[in-house]
C-alpha positions in Angstrom: 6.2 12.2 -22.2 6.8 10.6 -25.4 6.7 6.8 -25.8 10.6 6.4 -26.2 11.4 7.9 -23.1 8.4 6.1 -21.0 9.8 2.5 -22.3 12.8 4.2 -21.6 12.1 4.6 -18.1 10.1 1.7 -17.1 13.0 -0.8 -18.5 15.3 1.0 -16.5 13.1 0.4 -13.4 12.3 -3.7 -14.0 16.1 -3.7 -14.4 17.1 -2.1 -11.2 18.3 -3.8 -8.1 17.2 -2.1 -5.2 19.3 -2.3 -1.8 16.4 -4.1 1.0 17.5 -6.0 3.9 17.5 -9.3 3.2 15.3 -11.7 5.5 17.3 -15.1 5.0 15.4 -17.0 8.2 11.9 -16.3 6.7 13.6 -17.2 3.3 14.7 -20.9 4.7 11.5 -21.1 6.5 10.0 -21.2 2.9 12.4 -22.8 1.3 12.3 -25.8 3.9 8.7 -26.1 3.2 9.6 -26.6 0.1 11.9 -29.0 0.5 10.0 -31.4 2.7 6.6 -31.1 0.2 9.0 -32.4 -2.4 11.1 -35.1 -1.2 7.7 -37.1 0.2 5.7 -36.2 -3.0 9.5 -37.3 -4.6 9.4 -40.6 -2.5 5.5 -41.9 -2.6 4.2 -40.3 -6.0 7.3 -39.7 -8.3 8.6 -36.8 -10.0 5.4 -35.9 -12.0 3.3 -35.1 -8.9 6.5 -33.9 -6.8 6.3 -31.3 -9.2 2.9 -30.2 -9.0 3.3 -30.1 -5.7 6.4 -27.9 -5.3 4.0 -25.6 -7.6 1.4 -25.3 -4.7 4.3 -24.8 -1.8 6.2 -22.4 -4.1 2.7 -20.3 -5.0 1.9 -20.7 -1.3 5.2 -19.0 0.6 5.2 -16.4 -2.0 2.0 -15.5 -0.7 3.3 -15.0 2.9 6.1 -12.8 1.4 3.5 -10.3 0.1 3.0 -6.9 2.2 -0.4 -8.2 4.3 -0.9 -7.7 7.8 -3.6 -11.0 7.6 -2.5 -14.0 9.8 -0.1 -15.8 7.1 -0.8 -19.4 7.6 -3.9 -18.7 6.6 -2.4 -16.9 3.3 -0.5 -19.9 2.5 -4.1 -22.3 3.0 -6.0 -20.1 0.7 -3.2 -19.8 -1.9 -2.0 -23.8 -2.3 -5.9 -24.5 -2.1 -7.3 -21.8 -4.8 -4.3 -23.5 -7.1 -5.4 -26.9 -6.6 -8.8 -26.1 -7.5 -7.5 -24.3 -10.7 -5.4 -27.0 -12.1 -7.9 -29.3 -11.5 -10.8 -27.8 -13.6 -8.1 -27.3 -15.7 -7.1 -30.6 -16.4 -10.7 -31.2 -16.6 -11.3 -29.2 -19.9 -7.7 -29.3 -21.6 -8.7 -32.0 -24.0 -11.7 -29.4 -25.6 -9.8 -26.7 -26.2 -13.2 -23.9 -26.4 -13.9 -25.1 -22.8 -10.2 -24.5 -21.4 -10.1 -21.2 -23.5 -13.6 -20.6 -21.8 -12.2 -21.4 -18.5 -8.9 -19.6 -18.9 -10.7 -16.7 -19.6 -13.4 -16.8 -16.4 -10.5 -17.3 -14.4 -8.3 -14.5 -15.7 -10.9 -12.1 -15.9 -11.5 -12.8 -11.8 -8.0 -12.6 -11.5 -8.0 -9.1 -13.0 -10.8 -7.7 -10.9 -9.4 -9.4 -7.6 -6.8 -6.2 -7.6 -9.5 -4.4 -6.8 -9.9 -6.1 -3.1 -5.8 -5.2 -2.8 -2.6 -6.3 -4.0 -2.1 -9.2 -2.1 -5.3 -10.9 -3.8 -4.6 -9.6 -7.3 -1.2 -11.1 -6.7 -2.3 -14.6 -5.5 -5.3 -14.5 -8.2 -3.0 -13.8 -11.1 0.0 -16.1 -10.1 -2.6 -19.1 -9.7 -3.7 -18.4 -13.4 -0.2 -18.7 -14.3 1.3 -21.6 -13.0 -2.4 -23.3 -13.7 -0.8 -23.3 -17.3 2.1 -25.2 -16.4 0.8 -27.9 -14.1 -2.3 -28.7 -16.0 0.0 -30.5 -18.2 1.8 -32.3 -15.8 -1.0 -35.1 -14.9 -1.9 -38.2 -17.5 -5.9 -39.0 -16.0 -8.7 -37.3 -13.7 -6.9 -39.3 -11.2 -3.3 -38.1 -11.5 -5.4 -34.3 -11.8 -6.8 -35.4 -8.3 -3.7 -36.8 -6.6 -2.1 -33.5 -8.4 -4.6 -31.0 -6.9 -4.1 -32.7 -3.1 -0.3 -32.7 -3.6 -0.9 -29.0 -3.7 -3.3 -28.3 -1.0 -0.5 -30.5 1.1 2.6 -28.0 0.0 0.2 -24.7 1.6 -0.7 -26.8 4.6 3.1 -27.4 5.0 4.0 -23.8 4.7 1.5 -23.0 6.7 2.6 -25.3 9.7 5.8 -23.9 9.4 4.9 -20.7 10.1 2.6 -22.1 13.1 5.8 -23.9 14.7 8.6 -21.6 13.7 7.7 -18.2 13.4 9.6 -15.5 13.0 9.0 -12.2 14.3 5.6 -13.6 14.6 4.4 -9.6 15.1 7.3 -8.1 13.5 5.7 -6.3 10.4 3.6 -4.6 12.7 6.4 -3.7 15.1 7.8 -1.7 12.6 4.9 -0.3 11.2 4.3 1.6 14.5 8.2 1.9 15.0 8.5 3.8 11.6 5.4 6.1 12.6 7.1 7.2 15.6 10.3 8.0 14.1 8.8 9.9 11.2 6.8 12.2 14.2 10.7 12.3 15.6 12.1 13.4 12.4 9.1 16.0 11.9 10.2 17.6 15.2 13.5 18.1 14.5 12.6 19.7 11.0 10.3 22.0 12.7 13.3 23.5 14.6 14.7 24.9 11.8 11.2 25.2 9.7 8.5 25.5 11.3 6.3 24.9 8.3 7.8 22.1 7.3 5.7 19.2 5.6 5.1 15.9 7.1 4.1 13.1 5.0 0.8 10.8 6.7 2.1 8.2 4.5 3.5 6.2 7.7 0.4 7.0 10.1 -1.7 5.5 7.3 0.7 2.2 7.4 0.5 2.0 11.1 -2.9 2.6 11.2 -3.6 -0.5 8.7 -1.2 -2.6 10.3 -3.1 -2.1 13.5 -6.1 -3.1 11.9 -6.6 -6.9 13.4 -8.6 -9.5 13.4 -10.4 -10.5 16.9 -8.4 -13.3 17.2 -5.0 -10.9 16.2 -6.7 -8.8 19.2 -6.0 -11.2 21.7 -2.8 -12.0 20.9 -1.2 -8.7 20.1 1.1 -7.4 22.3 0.6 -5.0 24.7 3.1 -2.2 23.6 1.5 -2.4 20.2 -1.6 -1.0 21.9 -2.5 2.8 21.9 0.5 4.5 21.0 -0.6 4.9 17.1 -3.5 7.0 18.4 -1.3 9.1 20.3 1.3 9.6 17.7 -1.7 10.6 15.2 -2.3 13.3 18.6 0.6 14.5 18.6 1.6 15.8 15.1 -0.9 19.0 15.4 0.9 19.6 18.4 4.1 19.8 17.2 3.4 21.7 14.3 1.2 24.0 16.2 4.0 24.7 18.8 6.2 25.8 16.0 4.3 27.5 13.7 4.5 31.3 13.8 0.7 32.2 12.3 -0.6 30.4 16.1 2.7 30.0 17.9 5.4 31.7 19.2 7.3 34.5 17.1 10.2 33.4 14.2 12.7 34.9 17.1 13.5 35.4 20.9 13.1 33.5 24.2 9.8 31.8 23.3 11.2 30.3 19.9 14.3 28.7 21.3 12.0 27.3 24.1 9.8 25.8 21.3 13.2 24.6 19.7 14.3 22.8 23.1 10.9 21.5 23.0 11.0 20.0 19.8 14.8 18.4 20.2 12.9 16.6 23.3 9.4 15.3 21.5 12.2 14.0 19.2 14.4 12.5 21.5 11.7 10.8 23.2 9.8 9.8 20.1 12.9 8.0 19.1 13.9 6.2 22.0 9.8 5.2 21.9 10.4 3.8 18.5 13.5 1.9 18.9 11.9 0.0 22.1 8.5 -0.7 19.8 10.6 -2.6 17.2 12.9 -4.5 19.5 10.2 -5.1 22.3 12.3 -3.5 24.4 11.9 -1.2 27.4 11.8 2.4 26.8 15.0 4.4 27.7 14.3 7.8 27.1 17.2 10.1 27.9 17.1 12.3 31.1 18.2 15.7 29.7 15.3 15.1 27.2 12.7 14.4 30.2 13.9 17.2 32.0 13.7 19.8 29.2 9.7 18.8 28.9 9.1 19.3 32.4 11.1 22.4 33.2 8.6 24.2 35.4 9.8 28.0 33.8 7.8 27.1 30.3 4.7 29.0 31.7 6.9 32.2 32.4 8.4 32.3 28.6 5.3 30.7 26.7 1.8 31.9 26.7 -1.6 31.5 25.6 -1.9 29.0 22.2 1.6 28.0 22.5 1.6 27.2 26.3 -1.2 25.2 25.9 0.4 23.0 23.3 3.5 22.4 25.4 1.4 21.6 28.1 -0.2 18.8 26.2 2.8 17.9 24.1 4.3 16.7 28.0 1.2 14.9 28.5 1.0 12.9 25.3 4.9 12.2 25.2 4.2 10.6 28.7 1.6 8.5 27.5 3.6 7.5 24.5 6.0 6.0 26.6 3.5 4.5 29.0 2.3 2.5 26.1 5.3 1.7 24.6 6.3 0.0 27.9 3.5 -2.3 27.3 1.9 -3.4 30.5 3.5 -3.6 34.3 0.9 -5.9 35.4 0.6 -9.4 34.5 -1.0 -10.6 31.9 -4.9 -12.2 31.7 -4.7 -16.0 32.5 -4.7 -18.4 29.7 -8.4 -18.6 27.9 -9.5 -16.0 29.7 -10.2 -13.8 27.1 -12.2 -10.3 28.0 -13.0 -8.1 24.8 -10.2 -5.8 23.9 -10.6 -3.1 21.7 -8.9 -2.7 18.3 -9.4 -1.6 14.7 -11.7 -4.4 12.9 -10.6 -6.2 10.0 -12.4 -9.0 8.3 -11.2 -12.7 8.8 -10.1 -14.6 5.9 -13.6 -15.5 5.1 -15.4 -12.6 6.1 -13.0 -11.1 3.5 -15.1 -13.1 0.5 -18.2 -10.4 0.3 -15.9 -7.5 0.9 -14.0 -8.3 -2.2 -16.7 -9.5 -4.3 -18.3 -6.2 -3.7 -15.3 -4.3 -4.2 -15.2 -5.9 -7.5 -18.9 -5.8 -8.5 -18.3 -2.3 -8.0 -14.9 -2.0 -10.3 -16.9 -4.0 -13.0 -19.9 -1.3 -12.8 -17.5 1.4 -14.7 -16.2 0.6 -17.7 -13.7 3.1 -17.3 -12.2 1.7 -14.1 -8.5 1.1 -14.9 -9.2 -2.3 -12.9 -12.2 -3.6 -15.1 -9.7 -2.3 -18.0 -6.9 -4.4 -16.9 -9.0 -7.6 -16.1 -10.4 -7.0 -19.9 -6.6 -6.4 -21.3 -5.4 -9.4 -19.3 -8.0 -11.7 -20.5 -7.6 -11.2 -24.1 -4.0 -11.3 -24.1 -4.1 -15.1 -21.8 -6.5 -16.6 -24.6 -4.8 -14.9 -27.8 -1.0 -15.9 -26.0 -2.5 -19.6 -25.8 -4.0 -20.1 -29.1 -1.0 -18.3 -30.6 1.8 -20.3 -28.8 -0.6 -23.8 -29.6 -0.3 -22.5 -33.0 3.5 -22.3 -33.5 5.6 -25.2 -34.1 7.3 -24.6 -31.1 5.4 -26.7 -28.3 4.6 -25.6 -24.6 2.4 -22.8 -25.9 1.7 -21.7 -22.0 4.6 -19.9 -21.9 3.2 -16.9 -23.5 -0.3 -16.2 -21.8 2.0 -17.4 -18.5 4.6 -14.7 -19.2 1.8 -12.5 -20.0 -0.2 -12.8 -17.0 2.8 -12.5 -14.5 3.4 -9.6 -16.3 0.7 -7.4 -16.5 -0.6 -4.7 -13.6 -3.7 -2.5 -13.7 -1.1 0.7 -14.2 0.9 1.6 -17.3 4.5 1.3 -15.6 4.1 -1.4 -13.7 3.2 -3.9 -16.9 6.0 -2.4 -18.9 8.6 -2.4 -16.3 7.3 -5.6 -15.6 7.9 -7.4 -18.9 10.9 -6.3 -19.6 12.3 -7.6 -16.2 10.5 -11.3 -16.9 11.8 -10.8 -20.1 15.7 -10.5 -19.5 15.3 -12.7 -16.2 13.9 -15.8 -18.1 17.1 -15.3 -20.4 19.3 -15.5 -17.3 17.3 -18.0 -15.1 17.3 -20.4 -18.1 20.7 -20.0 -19.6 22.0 -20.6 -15.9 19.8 -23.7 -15.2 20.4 -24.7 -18.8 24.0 -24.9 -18.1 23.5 -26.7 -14.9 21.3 -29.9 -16.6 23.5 -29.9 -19.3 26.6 -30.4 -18.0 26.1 -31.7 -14.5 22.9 -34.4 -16.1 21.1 -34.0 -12.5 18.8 -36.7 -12.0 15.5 -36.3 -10.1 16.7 -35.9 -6.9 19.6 -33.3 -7.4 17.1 -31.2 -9.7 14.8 -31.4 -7.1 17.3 -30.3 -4.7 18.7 -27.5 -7.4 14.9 -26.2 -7.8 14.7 -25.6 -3.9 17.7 -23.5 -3.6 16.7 -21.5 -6.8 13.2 -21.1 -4.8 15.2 -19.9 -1.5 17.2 -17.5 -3.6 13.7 -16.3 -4.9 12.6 -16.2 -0.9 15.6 -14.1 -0.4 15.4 -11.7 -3.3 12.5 -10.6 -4.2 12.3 -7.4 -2.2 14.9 -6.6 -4.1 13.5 -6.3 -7.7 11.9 -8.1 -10.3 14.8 -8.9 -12.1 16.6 -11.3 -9.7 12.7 -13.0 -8.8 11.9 -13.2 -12.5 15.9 -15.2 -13.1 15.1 -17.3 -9.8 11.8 -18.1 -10.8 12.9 -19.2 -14.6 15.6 -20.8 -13.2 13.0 -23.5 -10.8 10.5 -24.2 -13.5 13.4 -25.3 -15.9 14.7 -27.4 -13.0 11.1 -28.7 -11.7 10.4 -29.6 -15.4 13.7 -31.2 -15.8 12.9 -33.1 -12.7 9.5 -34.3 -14.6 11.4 -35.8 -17.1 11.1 -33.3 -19.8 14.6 -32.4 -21.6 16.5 -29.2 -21.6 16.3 -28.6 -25.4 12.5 -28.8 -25.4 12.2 -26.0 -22.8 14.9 -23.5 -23.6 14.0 -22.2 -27.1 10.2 -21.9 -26.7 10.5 -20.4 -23.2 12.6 -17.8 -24.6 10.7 -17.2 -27.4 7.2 -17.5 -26.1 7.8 -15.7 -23.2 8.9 -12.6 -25.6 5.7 -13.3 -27.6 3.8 -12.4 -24.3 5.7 -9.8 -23.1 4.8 -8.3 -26.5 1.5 -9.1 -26.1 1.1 -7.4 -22.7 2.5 -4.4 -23.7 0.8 -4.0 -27.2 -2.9 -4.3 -25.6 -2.1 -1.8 -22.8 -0.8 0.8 -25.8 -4.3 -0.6 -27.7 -6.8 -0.4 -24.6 -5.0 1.7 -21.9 -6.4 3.2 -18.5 -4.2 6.1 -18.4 -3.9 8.1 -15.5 -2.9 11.5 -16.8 -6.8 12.7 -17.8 -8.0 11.5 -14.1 -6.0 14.2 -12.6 -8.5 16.5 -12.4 -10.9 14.1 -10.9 -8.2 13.1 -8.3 -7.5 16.6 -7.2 -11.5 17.4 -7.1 -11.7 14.4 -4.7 -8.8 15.9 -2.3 -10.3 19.4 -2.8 -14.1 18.2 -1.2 -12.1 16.0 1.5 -10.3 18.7 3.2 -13.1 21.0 2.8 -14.7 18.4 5.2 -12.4 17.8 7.2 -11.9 21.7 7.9 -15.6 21.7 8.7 -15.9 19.2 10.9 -13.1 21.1 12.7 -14.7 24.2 12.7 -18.1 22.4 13.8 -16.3 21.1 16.8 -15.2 24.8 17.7 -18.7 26.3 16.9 -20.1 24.1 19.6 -17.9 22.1 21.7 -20.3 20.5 24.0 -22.5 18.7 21.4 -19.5 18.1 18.6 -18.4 14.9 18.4 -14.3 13.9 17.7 -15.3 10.9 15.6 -16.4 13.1 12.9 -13.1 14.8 12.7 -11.0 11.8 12.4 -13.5 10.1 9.7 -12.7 13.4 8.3 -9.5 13.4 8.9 -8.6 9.6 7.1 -11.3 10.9 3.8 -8.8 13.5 3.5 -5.6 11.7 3.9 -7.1 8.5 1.0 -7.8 11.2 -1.1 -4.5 13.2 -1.1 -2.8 9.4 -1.0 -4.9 8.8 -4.4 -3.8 12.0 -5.6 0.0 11.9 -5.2 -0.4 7.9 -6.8 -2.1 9.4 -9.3 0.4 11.9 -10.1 3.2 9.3 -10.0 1.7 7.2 -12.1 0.8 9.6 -14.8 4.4 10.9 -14.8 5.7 7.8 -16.9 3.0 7.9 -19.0 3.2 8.3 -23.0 0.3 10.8 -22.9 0.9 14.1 -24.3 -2.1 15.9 -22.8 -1.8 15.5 -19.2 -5.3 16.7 -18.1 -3.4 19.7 -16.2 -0.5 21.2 -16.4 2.4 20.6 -14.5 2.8 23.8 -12.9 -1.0 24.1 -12.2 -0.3 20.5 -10.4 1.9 21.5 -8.1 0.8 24.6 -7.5 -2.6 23.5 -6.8 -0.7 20.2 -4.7 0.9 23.6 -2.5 -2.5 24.9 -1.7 -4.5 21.7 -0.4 -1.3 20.8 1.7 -1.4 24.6 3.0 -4.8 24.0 3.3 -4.6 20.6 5.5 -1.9 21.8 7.7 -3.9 24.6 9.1 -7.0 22.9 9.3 -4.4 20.7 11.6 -3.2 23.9 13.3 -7.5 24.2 14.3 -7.2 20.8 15.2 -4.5 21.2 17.5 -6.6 23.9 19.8 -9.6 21.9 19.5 -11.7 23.3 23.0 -12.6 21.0 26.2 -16.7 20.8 26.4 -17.5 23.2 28.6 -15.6 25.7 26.7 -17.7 28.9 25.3 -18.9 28.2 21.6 -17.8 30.1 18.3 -21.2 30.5 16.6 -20.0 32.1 13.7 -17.5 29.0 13.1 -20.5 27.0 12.3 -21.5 29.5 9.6 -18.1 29.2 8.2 -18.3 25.3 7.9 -21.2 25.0 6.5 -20.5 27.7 3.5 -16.4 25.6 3.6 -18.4 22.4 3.4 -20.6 24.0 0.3 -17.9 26.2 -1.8 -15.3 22.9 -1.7 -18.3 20.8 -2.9 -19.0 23.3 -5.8 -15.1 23.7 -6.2 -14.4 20.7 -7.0 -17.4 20.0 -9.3 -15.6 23.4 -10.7 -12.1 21.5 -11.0 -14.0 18.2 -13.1 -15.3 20.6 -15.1 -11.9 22.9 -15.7 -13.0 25.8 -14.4 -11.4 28.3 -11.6 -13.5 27.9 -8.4 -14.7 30.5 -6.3 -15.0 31.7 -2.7 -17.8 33.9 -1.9 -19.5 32.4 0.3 -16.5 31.5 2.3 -15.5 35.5 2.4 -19.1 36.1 3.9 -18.7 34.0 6.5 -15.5 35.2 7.7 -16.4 39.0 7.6 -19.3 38.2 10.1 -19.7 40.5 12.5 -20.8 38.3 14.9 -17.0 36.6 15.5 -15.8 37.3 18.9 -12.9 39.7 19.6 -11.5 37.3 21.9 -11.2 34.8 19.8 -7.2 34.2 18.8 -7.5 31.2 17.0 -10.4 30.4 14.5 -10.7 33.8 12.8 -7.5 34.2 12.6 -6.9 30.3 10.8 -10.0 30.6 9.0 -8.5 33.5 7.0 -5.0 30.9 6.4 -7.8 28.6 5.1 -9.4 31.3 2.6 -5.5 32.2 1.4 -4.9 28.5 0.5 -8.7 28.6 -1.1 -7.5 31.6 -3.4 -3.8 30.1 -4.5 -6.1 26.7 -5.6 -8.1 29.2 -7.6 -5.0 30.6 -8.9 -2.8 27.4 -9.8 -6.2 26.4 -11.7 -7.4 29.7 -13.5 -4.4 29.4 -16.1 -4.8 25.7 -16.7 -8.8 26.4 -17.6 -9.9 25.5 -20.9 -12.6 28.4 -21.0 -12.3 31.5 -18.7 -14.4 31.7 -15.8 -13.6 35.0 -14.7 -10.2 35.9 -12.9 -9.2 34.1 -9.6 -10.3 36.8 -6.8 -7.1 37.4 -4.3 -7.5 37.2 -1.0 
């Protein structure tokens, strides 16, 4: 893609408005906070401080806003706290301008490398770097700094209480996570009535599955109906697709196929009815005709083998879906009476400190990591934007390494997208509050009251693009500033013109020092390539010996292979808007090669789907198979990195061993499905090699 179009495109998307429901209680929750964290500051420490603070209790609900399933108050306490301790080193080394530069580096070099423990820190980091610019210059002595810094740590503890005392949807987020898994198993059911290989997309079993990822203390607390039914969804997608398929299912037509298709219409039914009771909290309602269709008593005398099996157990785990969804019929455990209940662990706020310091020791150990990149980009930019705007006769030189920093991502489209949005909303925000201060002449008070409502507009908005948060955002600082006692004509030229100065910054040093995505491709798809070659072994294990295999290596295997194909289809977005003209791999080879390892996934599901009970007769020659699967995907994808066709050998031996039972109906017969989608990989990649290798052998 050329660089014209790729700036062409990334404007377009900063500038978009995209349609979100809005959330206006959580957005006066955060604006109240606000509110009260300025009028005391307002009334015992005068505008100067009031303004600091309504830095901290802005910084701290926008923390809450961001997609984390941690406890928020304690979002908001970390984020008003880490800013207090930033402007006050700040104001600590602002008069010797090599130890501020010194610091402003440190900090926005952390900042860059916290993306690498997840948005939501790289987000908090980065903003705290930012708005340290601004307040730094708002106290007059180490004790102002000091009053300034508590002021701050005050607006987070504020938010935070807040959300203590008046939450809303206090489990909500998570209520939908699970809600929007369950409806996407619904929806796959009803496309498998008409296709029955159609494609499902793990993307919302992976969001479920991290929003049910708790603390101990979330544990106790969560409610009951948020229990369990995330593993059973995960259950029941091989099911469905293995009901429907035609290579281990019932034929394309006849009896057996519109039982299947009654089937489906049911799970669907159900699954939807489960979903809508999950979100609402709810009882589940589940339609009779649906109910009765699962347990018509005939399904044995149309549907045999394989397929009677999986209707069997689709009943079964659609009952248990809406056991759990009903949450629980007795009542509930005394108060304090807490007995250890079992759940996905995630780290506590402060068991989170080694997790991400490792996370980014390990980012900072490759100098090619696109997140060591960006935390190198970022910091030059912040200390060239600040000696550059000190330089100019134009004052307030923060306002390019601010603009800068709030600007720039670890990935190409995201910074440029990114600056032109801050760029065209600082032009709005200010020429709107401009207009206000200079012909309604607010005094302190009525600015401060003007700022809050441009920060409950920002409460409201931002899901909906950067554009309106960027205009609601330049819109409070001119206001909070004006509330300080600084006037409008000293804040609208410079802001304008420094915040342009490190937009163009931002995007010059990611054209200078990028961390494209396009040449990773390869590496990507070599990464999804060895994953579902595990996770099709440890399938196949489980079938070679059922009475010794465990199931927790198949769904470690399982979630290696759903990260990597995640990473993958990131990947591919991202290097789609890209200026790169050598893409690593082709297009076509892409999506070919995408076709294959999705092929390949779904029938390693399809094996998952019949996995035997333990005292079921062994398949020895499975194990063969996944050993020599586990071995050829290995060397395939080392093959792949190194652009060159793999090969399948080894694979083909294993499957023409005589050894395989003739009773067996379901290995063999997916095993061969699995070498198919083995040879198209081979094929997609044999006209995208750089040097031959020999031609792809069809299976």
């Amino acid at each position: 893609m050329s660089w014209f179009r790729a700036l062409k495109q990334t404007a377009r998307s900063g500038l978009a408005v995209e349609r979100k429901p809005l959330e206006p209680l959580l957005a006066l929750r955060g604006a109240a906070g606000l509110a009260i964290t300025i009028g005391v500051c307002l009334w015992a420490l005068g505008p100067e401080a009031a303004a600091s603070s309504a830095f901290g209790a802005l910084q701290a609900a926008i923390a809450t806003f961001q997609r984390s399933w941690r406890p928020r108050p304690e979002l908001a306490l970390a984020s008003g706290t880490s800013l207090a301790v930033s402007t006050f080193l700040g104001y600590l080394t602002i008069t010797h301008t090599a130890l501020f530069l010194a610091l402003l580096a440190l900090w926005t070099f952390t900042a860059g490398l916290s993306w690498a423990a997840g948005p939501t820190t790289g987000l908090i980091a980065s903003s705290n770097v930012a708005m340290m610019l601004v307040t730094v210059t708002l106290p007059a002595s180490v004790a102002q700094a000091a009053v300034h810094a508590a002021t701050m740590v005050a607006g987070g503890v504020v938010q935070a209480l807040l959300i203590v005392l008046f939450p809303v949807r206090r489990w909500g987020p998570h209520r939908d996570a699970l809600a929007d898994a369950l409806a996407a198993e619904a929806d796959y059911a009803r496309r498998l009535r008409h296709d029955p290989v159609a494609r499902f997309d793990p993307a919302p079993l992976m969001e479920a599955r991290n929003a049910a990822t708790v603390t101990p203390r979330q544990a106790r607390r969560r409610p009951a109906e948020l229990h369990g039914a995330r593993g059973l969804a995960e259950r029941i997608r091989p099911v469905l697709a293995s009901l429907a398929d035609p290579a281990l299912g019932v034929p394309v037509q006849g009896p057996a196929r519109d039982r299947v298709r009654e089937l489906l219409a049911a799970a669907a039914t159900v699954l939807d009815a489960c979903a809508h009771a999950v979100r609402h909290g709810t009882p589940v309602s589940p339609p009779a005709p649906a109910l009765a269709a699962l347990r018509t008593p005939d399904t044995g005398s149309i549907l045999t083998g394989p397929p009677s099996r999986a209707a069997t157990r689709l009943a079964r785990l659609l009952a248990d879906v809406v056991e759990a969804a009903e949450g629980p019929r007795e009542p509930r455990r005394p108060a304090g009476h807490h007995l250890p209940v079992p759940h996905l662990p995630r780290p506590t706020l402060f068991q989170l400190i080694p997790v991400a310091l490792k996370a980014m020791r390990d980012e900072l150990r490759s100098a090619a990591s696109p997140i060591t990149r960006h935390a190198v980009r970022v910091t030059a930019v912040a200390t060239t934007g600040y000696l550059l705007g000190s330089a100019l006769p134009l004052g307030h030189g923060y306002w390019a390494p601010l603009a800068a920093v709030m600007s720039m991502r670890p990935d190409f489209s995201q910074t440029y997208s990114r600056v032109v949005a801050r760029l065209a909303g600082t032009v709005l925000g200010v020429a709107v509050a401009t207009a206000v201060v200079r012909f309604a002449d607010p005094g302190p008070r009525l600015s401060a009251a003007l700022a809050v409502l441009s920060a409950g507009l920002l409460y409201l908005l931002m899901r909906t693009g950067q554009f309106a948060a960027q205009a609601c955002i330049a819109a409070y600082v001119v206001l909070l500033l004006g509330m300080a006692g600084e006037q409008w004509t000293q804040t609208v030229p410079e802001r304008v013109l420094l915040t342009l100065l490190g937009g163009l910054l931002a995007m010059l040093s990611y054209a200078v020092y990028p961390a494209w995505e396009t040449p990773r491709l390869r590496a990507r798809l070599a990464d999804w390539l060895a994953a579902q070659g595990g996770y099709a072994a440890a399938v196949l294990r489980h079938h070679a010996d059922p009475a010794s295999a465990s199931a927790d290596d198949i769904r470690d295997a399982l979630l290696a292979a759903r990260a990597a194909r995640a990473a993958w289809h990131a990947a591919v977005a991202r290097a789609e808007h890209e200026p790169v003209r050598h893409r690593g791999l082709a297009r076509v080879a892409a999506d070919d090669a995408e076709e294959a390892l999705t092929q390949m996934g779904r029938v390693t599901m399809l094996l998952e789907a019949h996995l035997p009970d333990r005292d079921a007769p062994p398949v020895p020659p499975a194990a063969r198979l996944a050993d020599a699967l586990r071995k050829a995907t290995a060397h395939g994808a080392r093959a792949v990195r190194e652009r060159r066709a793999p090969r399948w050998e080894t694979v083909e031996d294993a499957l023409a061993d005589p050894a395989w039972p003739a009773a067996d109906t379901v290995v063999r017969p997916a095993a061969r499905l699995l070498l198919t989608s083995l040879d198209r990989l081979s094929d997609a990649l044999h006209g995208a090699s750089d040097h031959g290798s020999g031609p792809a052998r069809h299976g």
